[in-house]
MARBA-3410 file (N, C-alpha, C, O; in Angstrom, 1 decimal):
79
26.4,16.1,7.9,26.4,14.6,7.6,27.9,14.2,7.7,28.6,14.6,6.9 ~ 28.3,13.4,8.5,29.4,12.9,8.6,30.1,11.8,7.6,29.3,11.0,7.1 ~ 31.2,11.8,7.5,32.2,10.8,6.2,30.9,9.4,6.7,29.9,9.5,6.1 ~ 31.1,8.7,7.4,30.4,7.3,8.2,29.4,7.2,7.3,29.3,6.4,6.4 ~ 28.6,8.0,7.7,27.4,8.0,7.2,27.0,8.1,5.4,26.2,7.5,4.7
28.0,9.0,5.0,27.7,8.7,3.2,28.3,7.6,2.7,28.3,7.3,1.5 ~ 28.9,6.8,3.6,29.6,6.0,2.8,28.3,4.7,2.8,27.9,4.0,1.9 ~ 28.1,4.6,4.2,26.5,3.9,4.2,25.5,4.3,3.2,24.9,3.5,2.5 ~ 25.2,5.4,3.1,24.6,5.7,1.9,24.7,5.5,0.6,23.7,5.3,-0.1 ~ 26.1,5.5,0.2,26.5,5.2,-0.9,26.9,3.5,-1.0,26.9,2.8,-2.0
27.3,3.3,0.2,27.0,1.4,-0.3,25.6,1.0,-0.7,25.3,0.1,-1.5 ~ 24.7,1.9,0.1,22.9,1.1,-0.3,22.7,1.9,-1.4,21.5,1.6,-1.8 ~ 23.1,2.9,-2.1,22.6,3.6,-3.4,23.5,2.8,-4.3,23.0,2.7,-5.4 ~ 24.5,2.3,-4.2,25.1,1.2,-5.6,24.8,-0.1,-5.3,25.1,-1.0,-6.1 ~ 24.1,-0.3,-4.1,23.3,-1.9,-4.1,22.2,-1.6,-4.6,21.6,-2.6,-4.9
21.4,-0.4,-4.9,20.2,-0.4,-5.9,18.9,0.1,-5.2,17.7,0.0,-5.6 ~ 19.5,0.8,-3.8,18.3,1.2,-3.0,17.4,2.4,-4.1,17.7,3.0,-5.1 ~ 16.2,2.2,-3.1,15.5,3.6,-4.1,16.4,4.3,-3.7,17.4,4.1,-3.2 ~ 15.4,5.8,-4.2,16.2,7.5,-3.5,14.9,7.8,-2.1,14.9,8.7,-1.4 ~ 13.8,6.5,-2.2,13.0,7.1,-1.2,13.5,5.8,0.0,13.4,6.2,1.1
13.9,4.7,-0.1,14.3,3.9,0.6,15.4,4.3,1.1,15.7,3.7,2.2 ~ 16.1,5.4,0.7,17.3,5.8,1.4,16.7,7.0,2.1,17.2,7.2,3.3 ~ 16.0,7.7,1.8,15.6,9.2,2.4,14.6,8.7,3.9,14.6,9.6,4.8 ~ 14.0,7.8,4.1,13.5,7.3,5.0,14.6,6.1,6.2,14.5,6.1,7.4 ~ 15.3,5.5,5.5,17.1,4.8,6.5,17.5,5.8,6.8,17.7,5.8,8.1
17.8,7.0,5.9,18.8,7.8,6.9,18.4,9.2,7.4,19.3,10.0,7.9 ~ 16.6,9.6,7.2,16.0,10.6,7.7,16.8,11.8,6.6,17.1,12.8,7.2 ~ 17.0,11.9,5.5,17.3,13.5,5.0,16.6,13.3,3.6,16.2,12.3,2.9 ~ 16.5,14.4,3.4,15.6,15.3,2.6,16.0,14.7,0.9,17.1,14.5,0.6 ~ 14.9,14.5,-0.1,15.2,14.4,-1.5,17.0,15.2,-2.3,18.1,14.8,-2.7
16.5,16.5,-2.0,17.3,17.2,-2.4,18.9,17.2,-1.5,20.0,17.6,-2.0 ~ 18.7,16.9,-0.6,19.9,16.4,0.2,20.7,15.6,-0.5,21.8,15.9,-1.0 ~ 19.9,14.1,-0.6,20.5,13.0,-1.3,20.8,13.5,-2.7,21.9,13.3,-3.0 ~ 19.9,14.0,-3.7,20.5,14.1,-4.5,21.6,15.1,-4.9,22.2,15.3,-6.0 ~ 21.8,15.6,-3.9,23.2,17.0,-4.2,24.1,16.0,-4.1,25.0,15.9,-4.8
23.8,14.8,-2.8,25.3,14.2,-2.7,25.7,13.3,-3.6,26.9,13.1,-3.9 ~ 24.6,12.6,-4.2,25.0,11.7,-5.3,25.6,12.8,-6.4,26.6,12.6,-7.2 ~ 25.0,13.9,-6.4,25.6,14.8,-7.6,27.3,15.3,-7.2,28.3,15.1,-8.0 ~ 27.4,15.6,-6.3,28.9,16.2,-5.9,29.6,15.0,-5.8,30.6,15.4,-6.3 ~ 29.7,13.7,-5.6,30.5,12.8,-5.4,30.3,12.0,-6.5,30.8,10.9,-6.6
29.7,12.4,-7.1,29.9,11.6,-8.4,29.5,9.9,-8.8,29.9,9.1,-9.7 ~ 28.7,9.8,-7.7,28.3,8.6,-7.6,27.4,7.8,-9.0,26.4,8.2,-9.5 ~ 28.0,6.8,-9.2,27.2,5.8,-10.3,27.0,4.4,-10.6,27.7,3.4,-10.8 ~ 25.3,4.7,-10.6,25.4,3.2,-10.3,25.8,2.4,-11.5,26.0,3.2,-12.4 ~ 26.0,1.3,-12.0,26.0,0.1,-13.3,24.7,0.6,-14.1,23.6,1.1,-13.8
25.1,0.4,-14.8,23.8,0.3,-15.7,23.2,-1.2,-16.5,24.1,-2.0,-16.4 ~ 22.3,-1.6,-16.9,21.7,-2.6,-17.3,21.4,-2.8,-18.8,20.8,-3.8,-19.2 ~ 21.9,-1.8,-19.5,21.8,-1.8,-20.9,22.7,-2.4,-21.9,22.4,-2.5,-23.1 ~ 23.7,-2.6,-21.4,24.6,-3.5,-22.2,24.1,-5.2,-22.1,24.1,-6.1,-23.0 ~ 23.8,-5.3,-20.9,23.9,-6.7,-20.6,22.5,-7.1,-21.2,22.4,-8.2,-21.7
21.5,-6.1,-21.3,20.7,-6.3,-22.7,20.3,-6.5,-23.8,19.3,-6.9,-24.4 ~ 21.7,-5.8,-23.9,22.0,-5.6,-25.6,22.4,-7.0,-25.7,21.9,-7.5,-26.7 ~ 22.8,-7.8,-25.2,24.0,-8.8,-25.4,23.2,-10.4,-26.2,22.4,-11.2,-25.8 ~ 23.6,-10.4,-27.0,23.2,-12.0,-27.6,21.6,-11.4,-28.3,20.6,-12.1,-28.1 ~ 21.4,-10.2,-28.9,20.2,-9.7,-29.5,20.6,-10.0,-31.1,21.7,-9.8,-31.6
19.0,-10.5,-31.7,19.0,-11.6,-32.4,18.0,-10.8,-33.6,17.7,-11.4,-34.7 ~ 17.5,-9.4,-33.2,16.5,-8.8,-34.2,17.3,-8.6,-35.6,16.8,-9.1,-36.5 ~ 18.5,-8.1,-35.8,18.8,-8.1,-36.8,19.8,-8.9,-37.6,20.6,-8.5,-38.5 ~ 19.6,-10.2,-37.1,20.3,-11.2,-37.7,20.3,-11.6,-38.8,19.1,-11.7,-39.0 ~ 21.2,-12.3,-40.3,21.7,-11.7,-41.5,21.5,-11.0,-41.8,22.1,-10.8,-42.9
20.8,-10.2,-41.6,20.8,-8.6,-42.2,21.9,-7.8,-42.8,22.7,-7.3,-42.0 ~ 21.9,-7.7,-44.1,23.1,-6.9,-44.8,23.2,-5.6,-44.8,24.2,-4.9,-44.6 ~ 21.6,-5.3,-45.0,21.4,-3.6,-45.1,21.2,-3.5,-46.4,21.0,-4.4,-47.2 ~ 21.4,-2.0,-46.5,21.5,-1.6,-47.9,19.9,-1.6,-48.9,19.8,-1.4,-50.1 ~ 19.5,-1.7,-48.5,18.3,-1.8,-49.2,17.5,-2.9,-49.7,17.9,-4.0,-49.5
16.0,-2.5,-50.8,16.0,-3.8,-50.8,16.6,-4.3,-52.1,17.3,-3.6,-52.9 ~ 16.0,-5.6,-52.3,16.8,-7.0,-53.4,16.7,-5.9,-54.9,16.0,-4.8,-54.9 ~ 17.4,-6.2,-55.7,17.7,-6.1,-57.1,16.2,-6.3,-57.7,15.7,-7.4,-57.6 ~ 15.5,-5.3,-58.3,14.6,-5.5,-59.1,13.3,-4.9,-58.3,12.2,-4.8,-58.9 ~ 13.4,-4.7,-57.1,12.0,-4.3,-56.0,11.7,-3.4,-56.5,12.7,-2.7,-56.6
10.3,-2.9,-57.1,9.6,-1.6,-57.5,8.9,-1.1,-56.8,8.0,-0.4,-57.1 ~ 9.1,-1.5,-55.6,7.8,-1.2,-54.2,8.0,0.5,-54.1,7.1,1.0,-53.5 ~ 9.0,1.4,-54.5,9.2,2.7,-54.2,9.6,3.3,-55.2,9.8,4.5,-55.0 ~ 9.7,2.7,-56.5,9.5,3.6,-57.8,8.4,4.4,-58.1,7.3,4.0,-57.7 ~ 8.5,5.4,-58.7,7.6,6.3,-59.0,7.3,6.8,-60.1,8.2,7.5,-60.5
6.1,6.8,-61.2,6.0,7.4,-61.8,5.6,8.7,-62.4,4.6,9.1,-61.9 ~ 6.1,9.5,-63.5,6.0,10.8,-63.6,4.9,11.4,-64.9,5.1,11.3,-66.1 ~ 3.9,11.9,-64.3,3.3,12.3,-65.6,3.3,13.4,-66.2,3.4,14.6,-65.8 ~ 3.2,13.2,-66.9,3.4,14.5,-68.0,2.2,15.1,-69.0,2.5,16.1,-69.7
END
């Protein structure tokens, strides 16, 4: 596989190609591509920050437990 050629590969694997949309463009094998993504250290973005972002589930939330006086988890002991 020549330099030309992985760099083509690796421009359409960080534009978000599959790994079968590439194995079928450039004719080589699963295990091919993924050795090269492995040896070159290639990485795509990830999408989990930008999901995180402006999330609204735990809003005022202080923590800590609950309010002053809740007996919902008290227990009593018999004797």
């Amino acid at each position: 596989m020549t330099d030309e050629q992985l760099e083509k590969i690796k421009k359409d694997y960080m534009a978000g190609s599959t790994y079968k949309e590439l194995q079928n463009k450039y004719n080589i094998t699963p295990n091919e591509l993924k050795w090269n993504i492995q040896k070159n250290k290639w990485k795509r973005k990830s999408n989990r920050r930008k999901a995180q972002k402006g999330n609204k589930n735990a809003k005022n939330n202080k923590g800590g437990g609950a309010k002053q006086g809740n007996k919902n988890a008290v227990t009593t002991r018999r004797v």
